[in-house]
C-alpha positions as a Markdown table, in Angstrom:
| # | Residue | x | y | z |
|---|---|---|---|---|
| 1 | Unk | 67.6 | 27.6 | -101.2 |
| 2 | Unk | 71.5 | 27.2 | -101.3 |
| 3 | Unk | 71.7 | 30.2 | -99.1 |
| 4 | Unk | 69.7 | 28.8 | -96.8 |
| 5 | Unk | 71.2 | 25.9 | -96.6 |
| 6 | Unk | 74.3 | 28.2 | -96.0 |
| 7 | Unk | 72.7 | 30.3 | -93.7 |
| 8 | Unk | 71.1 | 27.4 | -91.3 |
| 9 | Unk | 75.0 | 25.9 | -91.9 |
| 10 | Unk | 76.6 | 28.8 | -90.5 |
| 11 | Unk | 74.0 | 29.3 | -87.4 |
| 12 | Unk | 75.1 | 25.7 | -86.4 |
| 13 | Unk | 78.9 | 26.7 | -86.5 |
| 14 | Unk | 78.3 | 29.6 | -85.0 |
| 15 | Unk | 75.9 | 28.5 | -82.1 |
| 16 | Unk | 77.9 | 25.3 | -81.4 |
| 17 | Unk | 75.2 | 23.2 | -81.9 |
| 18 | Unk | 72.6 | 25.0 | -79.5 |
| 19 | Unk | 69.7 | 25.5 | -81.6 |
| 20 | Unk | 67.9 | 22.7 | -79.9 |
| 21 | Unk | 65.8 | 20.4 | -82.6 |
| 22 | Unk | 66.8 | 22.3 | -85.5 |
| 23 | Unk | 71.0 | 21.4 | -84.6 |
| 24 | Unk | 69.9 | 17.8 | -84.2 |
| 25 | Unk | 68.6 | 17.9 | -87.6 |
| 26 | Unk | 71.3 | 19.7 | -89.4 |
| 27 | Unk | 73.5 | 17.0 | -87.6 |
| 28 | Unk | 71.6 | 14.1 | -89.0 |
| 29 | Unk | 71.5 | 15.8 | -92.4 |
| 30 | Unk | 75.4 | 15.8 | -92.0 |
| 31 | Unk | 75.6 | 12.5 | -91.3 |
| 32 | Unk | 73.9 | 11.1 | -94.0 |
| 33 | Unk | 75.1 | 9.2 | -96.8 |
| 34 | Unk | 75.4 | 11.0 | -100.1 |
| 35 | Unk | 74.9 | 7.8 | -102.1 |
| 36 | Unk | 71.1 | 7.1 | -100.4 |
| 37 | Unk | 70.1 | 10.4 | -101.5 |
| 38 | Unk | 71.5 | 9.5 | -104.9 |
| 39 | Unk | 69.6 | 6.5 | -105.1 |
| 40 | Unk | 66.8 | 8.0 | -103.5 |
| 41 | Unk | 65.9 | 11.0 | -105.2 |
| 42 | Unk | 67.7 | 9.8 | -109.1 |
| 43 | Unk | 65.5 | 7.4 | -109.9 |
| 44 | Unk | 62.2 | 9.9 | -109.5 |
| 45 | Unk | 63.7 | 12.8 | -110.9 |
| 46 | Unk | 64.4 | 10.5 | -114.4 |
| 47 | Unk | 61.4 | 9.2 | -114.4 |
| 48 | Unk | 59.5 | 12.1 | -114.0 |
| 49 | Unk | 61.3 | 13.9 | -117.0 |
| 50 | Unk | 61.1 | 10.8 | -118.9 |
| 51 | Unk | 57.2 | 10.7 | -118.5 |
| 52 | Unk | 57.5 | 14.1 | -120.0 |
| 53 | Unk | 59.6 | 14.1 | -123.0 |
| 54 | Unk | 58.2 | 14.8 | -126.0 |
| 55 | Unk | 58.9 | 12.4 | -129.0 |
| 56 | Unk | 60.2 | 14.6 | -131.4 |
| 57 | Unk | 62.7 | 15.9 | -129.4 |
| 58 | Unk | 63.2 | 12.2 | -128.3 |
| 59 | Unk | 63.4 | 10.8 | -132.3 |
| 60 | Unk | 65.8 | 14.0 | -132.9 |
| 61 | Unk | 68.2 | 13.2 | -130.2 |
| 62 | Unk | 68.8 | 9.5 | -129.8 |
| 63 | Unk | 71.6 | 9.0 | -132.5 |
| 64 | Unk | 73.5 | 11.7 | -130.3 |
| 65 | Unk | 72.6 | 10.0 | -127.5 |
| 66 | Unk | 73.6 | 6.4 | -128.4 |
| 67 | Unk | 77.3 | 8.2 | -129.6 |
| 68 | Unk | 77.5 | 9.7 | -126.2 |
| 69 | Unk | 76.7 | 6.6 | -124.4 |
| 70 | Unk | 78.2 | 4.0 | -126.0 |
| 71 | Unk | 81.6 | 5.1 | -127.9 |
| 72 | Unk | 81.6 | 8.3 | -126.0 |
| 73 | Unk | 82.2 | 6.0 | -122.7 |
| 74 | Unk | 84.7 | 3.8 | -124.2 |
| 75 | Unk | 86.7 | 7.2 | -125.3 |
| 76 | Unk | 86.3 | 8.6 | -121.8 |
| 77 | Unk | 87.7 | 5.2 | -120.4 |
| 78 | Unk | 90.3 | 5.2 | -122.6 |
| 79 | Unk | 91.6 | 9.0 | -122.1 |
| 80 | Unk | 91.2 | 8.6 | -118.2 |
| 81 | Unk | 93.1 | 5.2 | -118.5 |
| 82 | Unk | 95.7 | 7.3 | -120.8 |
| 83 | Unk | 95.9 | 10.1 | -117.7 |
């Protein structure tokens, strides 16, 4: 798929934007805000794999997981502060 993507990419660089409807949509793909696709697609993609975890792995993995996300930000914070 990322070669695709590279492929249609360079076809619209190379043709100057004269592929008709397809250069109209690679132009409005450009042009569109990273954060909405973000918060488009995030939120489905976690819940899905939420909906799909299975509770021992769950049970064995959420003291790391409280560590990582609570101290573990603070440390991060700090260290980037530090830098």
């Amino acid at each position: 798929l990322l070669i695709v993507g590279w492929g249609m990419g360079f076809l619209e660089v190379e043709t100057s934007g004269s592929l008709g409807t397809l250069s109209e949509s690679i132009s409005l793909w450009i042009a569109i805000d990273p954060h909405l696709l973000l918060y488009a697609f995030l939120p489905v993609l976690l819940f899905g794999d939420a909906m799909s975890i299975v509770w021992h792995d769950f049970h064995r993995t959420a003291a790391q997981c409280i560590v990582l996300a609570g101290p573990g930000v603070l440390i991060g914070t700090a260290l980037m502060y530090v830098v």
